[in-house]
C-alpha positions as CSV (number, residue, x, y, z in Angstrom):
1,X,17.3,-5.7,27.7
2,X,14.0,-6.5,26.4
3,X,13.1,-10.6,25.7
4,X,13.7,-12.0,22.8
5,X,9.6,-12.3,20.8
6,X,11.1,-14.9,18.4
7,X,10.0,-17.6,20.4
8,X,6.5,-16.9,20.7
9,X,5.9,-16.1,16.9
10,X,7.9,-19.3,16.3
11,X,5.2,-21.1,18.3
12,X,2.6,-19.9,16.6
13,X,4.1,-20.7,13.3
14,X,4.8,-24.2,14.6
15,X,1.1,-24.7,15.4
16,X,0.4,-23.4,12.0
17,X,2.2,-25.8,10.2
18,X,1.2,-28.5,12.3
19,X,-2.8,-27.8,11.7
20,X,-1.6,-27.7,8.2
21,X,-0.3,-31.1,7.9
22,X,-3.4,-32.5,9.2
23,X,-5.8,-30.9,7.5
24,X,-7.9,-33.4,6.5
25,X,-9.4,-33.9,9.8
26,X,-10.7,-30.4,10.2
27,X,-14.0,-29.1,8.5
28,X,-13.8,-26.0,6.3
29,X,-16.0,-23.7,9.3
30,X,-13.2,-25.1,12.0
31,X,-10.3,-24.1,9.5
32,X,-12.1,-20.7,8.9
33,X,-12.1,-20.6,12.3
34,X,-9.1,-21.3,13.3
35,X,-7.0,-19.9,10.4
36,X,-8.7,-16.5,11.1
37,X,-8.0,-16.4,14.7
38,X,-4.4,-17.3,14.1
39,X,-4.1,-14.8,11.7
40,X,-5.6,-11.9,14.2
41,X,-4.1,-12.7,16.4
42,X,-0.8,-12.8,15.1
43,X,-0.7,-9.0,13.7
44,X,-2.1,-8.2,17.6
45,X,1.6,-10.2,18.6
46,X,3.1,-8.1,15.7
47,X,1.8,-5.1,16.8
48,X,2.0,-4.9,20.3
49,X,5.2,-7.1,20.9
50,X,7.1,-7.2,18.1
51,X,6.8,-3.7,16.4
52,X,4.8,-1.8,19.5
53,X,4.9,1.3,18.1
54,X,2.1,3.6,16.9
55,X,2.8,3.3,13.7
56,X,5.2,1.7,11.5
57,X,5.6,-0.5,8.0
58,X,5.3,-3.8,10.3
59,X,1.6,-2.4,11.8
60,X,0.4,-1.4,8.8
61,X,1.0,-4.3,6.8
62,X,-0.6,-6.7,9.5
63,X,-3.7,-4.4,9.2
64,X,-3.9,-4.2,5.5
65,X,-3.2,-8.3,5.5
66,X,-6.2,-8.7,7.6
67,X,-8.4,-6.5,5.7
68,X,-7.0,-8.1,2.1
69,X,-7.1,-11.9,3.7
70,X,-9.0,-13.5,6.2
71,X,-11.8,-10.7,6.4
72,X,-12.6,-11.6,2.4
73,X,-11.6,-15.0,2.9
74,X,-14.5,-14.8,5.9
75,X,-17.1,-13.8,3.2
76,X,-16.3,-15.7,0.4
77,X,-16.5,-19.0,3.5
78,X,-20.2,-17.6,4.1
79,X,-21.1,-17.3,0.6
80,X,-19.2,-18.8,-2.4
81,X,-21.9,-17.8,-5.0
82,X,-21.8,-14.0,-6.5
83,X,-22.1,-12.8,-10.1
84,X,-19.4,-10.1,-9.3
85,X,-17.2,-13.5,-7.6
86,X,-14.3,-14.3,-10.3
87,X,-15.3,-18.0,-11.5
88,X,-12.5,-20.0,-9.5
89,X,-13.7,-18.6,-6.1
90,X,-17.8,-19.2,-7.8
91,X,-16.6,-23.0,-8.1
92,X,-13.8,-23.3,-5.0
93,X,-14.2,-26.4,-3.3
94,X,-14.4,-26.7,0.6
95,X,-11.2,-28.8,0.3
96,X,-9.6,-26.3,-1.7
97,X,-10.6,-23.7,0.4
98,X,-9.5,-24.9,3.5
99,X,-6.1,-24.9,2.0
100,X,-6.5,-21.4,1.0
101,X,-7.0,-20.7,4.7
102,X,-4.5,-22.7,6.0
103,X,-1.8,-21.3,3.1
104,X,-2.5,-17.8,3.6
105,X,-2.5,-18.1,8.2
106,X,0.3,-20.2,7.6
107,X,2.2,-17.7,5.3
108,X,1.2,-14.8,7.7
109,X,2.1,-16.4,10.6
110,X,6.1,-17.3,9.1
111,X,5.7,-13.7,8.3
112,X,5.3,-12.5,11.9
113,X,8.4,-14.8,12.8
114,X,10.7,-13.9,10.4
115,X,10.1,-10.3,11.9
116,X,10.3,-11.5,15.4
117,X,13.9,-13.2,14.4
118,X,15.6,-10.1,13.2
119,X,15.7,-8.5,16.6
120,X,14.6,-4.7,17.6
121,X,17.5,-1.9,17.4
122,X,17.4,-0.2,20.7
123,X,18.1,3.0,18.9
124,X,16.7,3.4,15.3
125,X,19.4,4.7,13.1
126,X,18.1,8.6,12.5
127,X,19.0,11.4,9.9
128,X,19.6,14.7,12.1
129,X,20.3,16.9,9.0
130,X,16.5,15.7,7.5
131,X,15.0,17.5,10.9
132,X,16.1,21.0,10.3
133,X,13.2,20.7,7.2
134,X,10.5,23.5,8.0
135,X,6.8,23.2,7.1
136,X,7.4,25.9,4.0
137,X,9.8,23.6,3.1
138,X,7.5,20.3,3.0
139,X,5.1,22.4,1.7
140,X,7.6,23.2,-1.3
141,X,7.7,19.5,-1.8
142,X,4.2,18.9,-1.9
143,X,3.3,21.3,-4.7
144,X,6.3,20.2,-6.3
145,X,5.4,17.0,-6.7
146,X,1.6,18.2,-7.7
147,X,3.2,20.6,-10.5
148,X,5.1,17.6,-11.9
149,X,1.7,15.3,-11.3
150,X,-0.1,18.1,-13.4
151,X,2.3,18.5,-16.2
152,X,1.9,14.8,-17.0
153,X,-1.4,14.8,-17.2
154,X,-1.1,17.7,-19.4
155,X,1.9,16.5,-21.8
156,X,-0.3,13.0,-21.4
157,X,3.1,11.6,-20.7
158,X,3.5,7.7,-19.0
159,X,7.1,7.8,-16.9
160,X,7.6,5.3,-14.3
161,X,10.3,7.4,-12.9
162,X,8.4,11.1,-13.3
163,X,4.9,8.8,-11.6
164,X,6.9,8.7,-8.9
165,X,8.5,12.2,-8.7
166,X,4.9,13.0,-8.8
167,X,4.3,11.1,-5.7
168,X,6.4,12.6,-3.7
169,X,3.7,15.0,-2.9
170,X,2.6,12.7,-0.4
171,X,5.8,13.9,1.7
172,X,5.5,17.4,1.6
173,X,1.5,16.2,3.0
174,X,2.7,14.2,5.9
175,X,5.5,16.3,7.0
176,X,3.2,19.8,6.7
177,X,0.4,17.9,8.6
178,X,2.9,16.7,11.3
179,X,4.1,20.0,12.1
180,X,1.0,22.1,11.8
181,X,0.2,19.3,15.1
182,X,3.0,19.2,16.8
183,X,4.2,22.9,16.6
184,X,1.5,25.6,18.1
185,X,2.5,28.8,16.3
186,X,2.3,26.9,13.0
187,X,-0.7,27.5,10.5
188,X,-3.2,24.6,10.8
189,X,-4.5,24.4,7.2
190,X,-1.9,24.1,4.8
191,X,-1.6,20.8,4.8
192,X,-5.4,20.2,4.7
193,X,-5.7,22.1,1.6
194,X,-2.7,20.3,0.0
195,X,-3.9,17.3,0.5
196,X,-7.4,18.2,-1.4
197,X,-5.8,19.8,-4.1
198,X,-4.3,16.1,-4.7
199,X,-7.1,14.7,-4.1
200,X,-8.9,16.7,-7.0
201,X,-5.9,16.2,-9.2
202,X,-5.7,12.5,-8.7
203,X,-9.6,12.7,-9.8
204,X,-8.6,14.4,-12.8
205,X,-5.9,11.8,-13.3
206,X,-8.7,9.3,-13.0
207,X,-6.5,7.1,-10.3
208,X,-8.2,6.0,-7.3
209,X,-4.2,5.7,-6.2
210,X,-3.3,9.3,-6.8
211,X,-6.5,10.3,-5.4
212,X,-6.9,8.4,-2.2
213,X,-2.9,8.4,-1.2
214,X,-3.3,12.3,0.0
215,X,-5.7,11.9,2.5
216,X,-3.7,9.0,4.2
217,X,-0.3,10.8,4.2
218,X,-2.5,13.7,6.1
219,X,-3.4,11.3,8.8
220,X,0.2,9.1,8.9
221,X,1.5,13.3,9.7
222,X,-1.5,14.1,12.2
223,X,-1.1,10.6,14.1
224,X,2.6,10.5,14.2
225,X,2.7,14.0,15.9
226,X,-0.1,13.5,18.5
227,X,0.4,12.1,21.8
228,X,-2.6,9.9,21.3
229,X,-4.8,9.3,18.5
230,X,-7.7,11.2,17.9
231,X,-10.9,9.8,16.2
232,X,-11.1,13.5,14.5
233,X,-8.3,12.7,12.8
234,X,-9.1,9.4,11.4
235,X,-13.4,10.3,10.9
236,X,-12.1,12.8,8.6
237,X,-9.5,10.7,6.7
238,X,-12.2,8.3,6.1
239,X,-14.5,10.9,4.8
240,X,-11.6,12.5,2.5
241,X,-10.9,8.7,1.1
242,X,-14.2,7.9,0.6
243,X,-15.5,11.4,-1.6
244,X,-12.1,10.7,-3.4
245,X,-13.0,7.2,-4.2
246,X,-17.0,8.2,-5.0
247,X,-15.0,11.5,-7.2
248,X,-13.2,8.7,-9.2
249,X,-15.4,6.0,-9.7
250,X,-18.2,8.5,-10.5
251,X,-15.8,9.7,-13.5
252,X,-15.5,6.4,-14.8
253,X,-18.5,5.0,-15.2
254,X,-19.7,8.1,-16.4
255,X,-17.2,8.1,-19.6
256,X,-18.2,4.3,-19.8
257,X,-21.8,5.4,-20.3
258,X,-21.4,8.8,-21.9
259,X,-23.3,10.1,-19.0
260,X,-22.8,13.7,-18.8
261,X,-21.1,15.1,-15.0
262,X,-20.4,18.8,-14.2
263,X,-16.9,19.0,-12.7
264,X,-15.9,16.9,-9.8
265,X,-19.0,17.3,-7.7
266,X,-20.9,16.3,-9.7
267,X,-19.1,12.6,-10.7
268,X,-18.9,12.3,-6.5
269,X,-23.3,12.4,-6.9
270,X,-23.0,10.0,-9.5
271,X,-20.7,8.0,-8.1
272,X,-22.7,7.5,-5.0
273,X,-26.0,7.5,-6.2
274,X,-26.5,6.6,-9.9
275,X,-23.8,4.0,-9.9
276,X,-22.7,0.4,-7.8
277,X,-19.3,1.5,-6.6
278,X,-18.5,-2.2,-6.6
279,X,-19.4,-3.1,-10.1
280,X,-19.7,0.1,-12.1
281,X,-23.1,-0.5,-13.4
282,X,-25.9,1.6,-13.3
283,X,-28.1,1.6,-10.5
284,X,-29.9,4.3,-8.4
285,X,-28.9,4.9,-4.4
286,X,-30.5,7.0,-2.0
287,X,-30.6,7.6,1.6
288,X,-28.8,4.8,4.3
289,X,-28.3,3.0,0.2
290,X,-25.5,5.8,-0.5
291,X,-23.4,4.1,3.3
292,X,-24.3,0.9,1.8
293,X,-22.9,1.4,-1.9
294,X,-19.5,3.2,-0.7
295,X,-18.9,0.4,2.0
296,X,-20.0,-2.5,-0.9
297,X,-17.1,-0.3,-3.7
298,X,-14.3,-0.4,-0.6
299,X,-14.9,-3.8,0.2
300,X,-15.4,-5.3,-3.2
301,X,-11.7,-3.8,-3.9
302,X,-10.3,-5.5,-0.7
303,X,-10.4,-8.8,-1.8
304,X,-6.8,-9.7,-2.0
305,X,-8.1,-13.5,-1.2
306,X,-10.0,-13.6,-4.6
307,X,-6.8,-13.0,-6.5
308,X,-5.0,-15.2,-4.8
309,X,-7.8,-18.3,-5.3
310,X,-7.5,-17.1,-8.8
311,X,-3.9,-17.3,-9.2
312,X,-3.6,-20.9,-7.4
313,X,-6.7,-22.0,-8.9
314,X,-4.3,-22.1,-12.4
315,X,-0.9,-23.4,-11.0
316,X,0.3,-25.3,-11.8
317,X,-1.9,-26.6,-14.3
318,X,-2.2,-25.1,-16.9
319,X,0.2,-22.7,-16.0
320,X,3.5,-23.8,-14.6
321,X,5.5,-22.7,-11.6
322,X,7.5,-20.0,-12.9
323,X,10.9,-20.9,-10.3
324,X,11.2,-17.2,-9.9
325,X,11.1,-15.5,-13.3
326,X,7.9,-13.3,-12.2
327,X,9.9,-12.2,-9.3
328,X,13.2,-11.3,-11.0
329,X,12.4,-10.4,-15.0
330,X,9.9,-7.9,-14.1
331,X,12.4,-6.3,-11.4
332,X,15.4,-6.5,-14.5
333,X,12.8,-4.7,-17.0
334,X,13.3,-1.6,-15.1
335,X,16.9,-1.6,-16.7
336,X,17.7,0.4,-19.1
337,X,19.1,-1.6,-22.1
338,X,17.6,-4.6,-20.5
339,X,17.3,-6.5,-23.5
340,X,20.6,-6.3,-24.8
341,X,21.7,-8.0,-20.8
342,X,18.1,-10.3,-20.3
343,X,16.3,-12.9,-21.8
344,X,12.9,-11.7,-20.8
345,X,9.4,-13.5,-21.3
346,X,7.2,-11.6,-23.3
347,X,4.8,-11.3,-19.9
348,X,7.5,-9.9,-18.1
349,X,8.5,-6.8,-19.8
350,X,6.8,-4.7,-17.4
351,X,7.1,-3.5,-13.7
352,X,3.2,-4.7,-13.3
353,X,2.2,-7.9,-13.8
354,X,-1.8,-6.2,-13.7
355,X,-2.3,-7.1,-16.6
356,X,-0.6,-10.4,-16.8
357,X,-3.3,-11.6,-14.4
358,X,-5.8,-10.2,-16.0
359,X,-5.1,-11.9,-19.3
360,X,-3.8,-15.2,-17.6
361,X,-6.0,-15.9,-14.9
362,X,-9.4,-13.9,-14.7
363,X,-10.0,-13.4,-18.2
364,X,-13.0,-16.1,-18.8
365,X,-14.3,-14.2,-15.4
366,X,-17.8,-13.6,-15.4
367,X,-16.5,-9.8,-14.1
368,X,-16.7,-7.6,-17.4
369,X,-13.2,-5.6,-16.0
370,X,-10.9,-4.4,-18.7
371,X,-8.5,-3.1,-15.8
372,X,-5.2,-4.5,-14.6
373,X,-6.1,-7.0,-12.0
374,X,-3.6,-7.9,-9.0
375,X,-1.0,-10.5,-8.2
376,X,-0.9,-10.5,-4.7
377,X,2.5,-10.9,-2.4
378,X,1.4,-14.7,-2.2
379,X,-0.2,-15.4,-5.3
380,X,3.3,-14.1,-6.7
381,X,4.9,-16.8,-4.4
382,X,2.7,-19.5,-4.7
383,X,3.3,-18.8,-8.5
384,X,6.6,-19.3,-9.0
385,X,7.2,-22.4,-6.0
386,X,3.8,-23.3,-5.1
387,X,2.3,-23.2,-1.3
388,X,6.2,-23.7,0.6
389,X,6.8,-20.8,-1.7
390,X,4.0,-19.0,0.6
391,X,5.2,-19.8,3.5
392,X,9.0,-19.4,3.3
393,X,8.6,-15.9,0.9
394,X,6.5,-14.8,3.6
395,X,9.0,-15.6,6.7
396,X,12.0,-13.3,4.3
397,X,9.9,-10.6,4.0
398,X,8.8,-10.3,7.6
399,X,12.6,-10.7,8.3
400,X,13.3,-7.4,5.7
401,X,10.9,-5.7,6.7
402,X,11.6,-5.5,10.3
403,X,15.2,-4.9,9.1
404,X,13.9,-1.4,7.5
405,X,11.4,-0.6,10.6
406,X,14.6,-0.8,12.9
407,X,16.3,1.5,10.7
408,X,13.5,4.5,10.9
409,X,12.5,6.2,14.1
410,X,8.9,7.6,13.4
411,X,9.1,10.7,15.5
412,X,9.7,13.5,12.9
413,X,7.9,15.1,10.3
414,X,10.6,13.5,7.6
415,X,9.6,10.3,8.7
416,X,6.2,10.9,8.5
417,X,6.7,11.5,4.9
418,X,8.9,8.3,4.5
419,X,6.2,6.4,6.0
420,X,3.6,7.9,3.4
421,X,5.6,7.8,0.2
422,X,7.5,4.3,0.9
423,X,6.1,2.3,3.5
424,X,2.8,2.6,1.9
425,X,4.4,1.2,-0.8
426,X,5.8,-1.7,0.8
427,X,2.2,-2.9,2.5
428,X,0.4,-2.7,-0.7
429,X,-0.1,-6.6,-0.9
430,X,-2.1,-6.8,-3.7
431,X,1.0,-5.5,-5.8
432,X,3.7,-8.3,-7.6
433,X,6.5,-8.3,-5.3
434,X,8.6,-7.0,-7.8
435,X,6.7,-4.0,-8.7
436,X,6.5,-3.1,-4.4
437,X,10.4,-3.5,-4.5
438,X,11.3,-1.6,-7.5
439,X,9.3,1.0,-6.7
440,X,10.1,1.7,-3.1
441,X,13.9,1.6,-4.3
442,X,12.9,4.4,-6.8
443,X,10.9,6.4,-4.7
444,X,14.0,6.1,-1.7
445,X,16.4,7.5,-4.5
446,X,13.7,10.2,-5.6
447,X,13.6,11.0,-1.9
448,X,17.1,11.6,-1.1
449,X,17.9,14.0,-4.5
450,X,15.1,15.8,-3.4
451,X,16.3,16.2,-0.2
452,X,19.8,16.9,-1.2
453,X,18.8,19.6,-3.3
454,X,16.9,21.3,-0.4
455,X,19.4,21.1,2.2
456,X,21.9,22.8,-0.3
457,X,19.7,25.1,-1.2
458,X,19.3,26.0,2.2
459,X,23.1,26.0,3.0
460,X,23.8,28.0,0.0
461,X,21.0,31.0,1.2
462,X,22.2,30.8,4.9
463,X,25.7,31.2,3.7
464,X,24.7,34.3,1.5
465,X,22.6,35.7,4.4
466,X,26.1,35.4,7.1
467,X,27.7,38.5,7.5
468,X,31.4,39.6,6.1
469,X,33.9,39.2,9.2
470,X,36.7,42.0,8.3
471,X,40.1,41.2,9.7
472,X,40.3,43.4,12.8
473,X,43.3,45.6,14.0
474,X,44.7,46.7,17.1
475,X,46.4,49.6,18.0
476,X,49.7,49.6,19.1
């Protein structure tokens, strides 16, 4: 029987707290300091003792947290002055951001206990029937959910519900790429050239989302099937991701400045070379400048910490604690004939709250962005019940999330595609909580139909292909 890692993590959280109620005798660089190495330190606990698996929703959250949190919250410490800053982290305080730190290690920390407390299943719960799927078969998915991606760009439709039949590409992606690894006699390529045919079509979509999702679900299948990981592997993810992201961005500010481009090529040149990834304005790159302007776009998107000074900055004055509305109303509007059951705030009629945040909180911004801006899992917190909101929202999630983690054994190529279509889901932290919920519960129900259907489609032609038994006689 393994020990219990509850205490540990409780420990940490305990010091956490602690540093927080005596703030005021720490400077802001020996918060920074502090606050970050709790928080690194923590996902290394979450990763090697608590979820110590290769991969797994607990992992990957702790290393998109650390990339969204303290690793922006480092930069902004060294440098609080940037036109492309929003205005509340331009003006933050060192007070105020020492409680930003504190908040946010404290919150992650809680978050890392409340997984520790809800114990590791010896034996994850598994799905035999989903194992018997064959790589035509996840390749059937994958194109599937392209054909339905394609048709709604086509019929210029917006569905929630078809969005996400569209994503289940992302399955058929990861499982293809898992088997094409861990099975010899299988082609090698399919999967590859799935996965850039959705990349393309998530250009032509114009979302970074659709077009950046592909190339991850290649490498969750690749990873998950190898014995160890190979750099290969993740060096060409990182390529994929980042044409994909120049492709997209290169298409946008094109259209913004009636620039003409010649096909997806040619937005990728301009998107690394005639354009700031980061800000969309026009500028010229050219040699080691072109590393430089990709690495300035990906970071400048990975500042989770900026929306969350931006949210706090305005609660509760002049915008109240919400006591939960922006976690439940926009989670209800997914009902049908939700206005006949809810009383919903204008606000909170839709899944997203992107553009709620835009309109509430960055607005006067000195950032000329038009696009849906993000809430953040603790900016959504600390908006409806301020920073104990933080830290005890945190401490439940870590607690569910481990919940789901002991439930999936990450050693097939079904999995795989799980992992891809809803546990990226799930670590999107930048997301309102009730958007990441929703959604994952959609996508788990868009899952299993699919599924169903392909297992009893199966059934049906093996049972068509089995040969008629006649009744045999014997001679007297």
């Amino acid at each position: 029987m393994s020990r219990p890692t509850w205490p540990a993590a409780a420990l940490i959280s305990g010091g956490m707290l602690g540093v927080i109620g005596a703030r005021t005798s720490f400077s802001l660089n020996q918060v920074a300091a502090l606050s970050f190495t709790v928080q690194v330190a923590s996902a290394w606990y979450l990763m090697t003792r608590v979820a110590p698996r290769k991969l797994s929703i607990l992992g990957l959250f702790a290393g998109v947290w650390t990339i969204y949190f303290p690793l922006r919250l480092a930069l902004i410490t060294v440098s609080r002055m940037s036109p492309f800053y929003y205005d509340a982290v331009n003006t933050i305080t060192d007070e105020r951001l020492s409680e930003v730190w504190l908040i946010l290690a404290g919150g992650f920390a809680l978050f890392v206990t409340g997984a520790a407390c809800a114990g590791r299943r010896a034996a994850p719960r598994v799905l035999p029937q989903y194992r018997s799927l064959t790589h035509a078969q996840f390749i059937l998915i994958g194109l599937g959910g392209l054909t339905v991606a394609v048709l709604l760009r086509l019929l210029d439709l917006q569905s929630g519900l078809f969005s996400n039949v569209a994503a289940v590409s992302v399955v058929g992606i990861a499982g293809a790429s898992f088997l094409e690894r861990r099975n010899p006699g299988t082609a090698r390529f399919p999967s590859i050239v799935l996965a850039i045919t959705a990349v393309l079509i998530g250009y032509q979509i114009g979302s970074k989302e659709a077009a950046l999702l592909p190339g991850a679900a290649w490498l969750i299948g690749r990873l998950l099937a190898g014995g160890r990981i190979r750099y290969r592997y993740i060096a060409l993810s990182a390529i994929l991701l980042s044409l994909a992201f120049g492709a997209v961005q290169g298409q946008r500010s094109s259209t913004a400045y009636n620039r003409p481009i010649a096909g997806p090529a040619g937005a990728l040149v301009a998107g690394l070379t005639e354009f700031d990834m980061a800000t969309g304005l026009p500028q010229r790159y050219e040699g080691l400048g072109i590393v430089r302007n990709v690495f300035k776009g990906v970071l400048f998107r990975l500042k989770g910490a900026d929306y969350f000074i931006a949210v706090s900055d305005r609660v509760p004055a002049p915008v109240p604690y919400q006591r939960g509305r922006s976690l439940w109303q926009p989670a209800v509007s997914a009902v049908p004939g939700n206005s006949l059951l809810f009383d919903i705030q204008p606000e909170y009629r839709q899944l997203s709250l992107g553009r709620f945040v835009t309109q509430t909180f960055i607005s006067d911004s000195s950032v000329n962005n038009d696009s849906a801006q993000s809430m953040t899992y603790p900016g959504d917190f600390y908006l409806n019940f301020g920073s104990l909101g933080v830290l005890l929202g945190m401490a439940i999630l870590g607690y569910l999330f481990r919940l789901l983690d002991n439930n999936i054994q990450l050693q097939d190529a079904m999995t795989a595609g799980f992992l891809s279509f809803v546990g990226l889901t799930l670590v999107a932290v930048d997301r309102n909580i009730a958007y990441v919920l929703v959604t994952s519960a959609i996508r788990v129900v868009v899952l299993n139909v699919i599924l169903a259907l392909l297992l009893s489609a199966g059934r049906k032609r093996r049972s068509s292909r089995s040969p008629t038994i006649l009744p045999c006689t014997v001679d007297a």
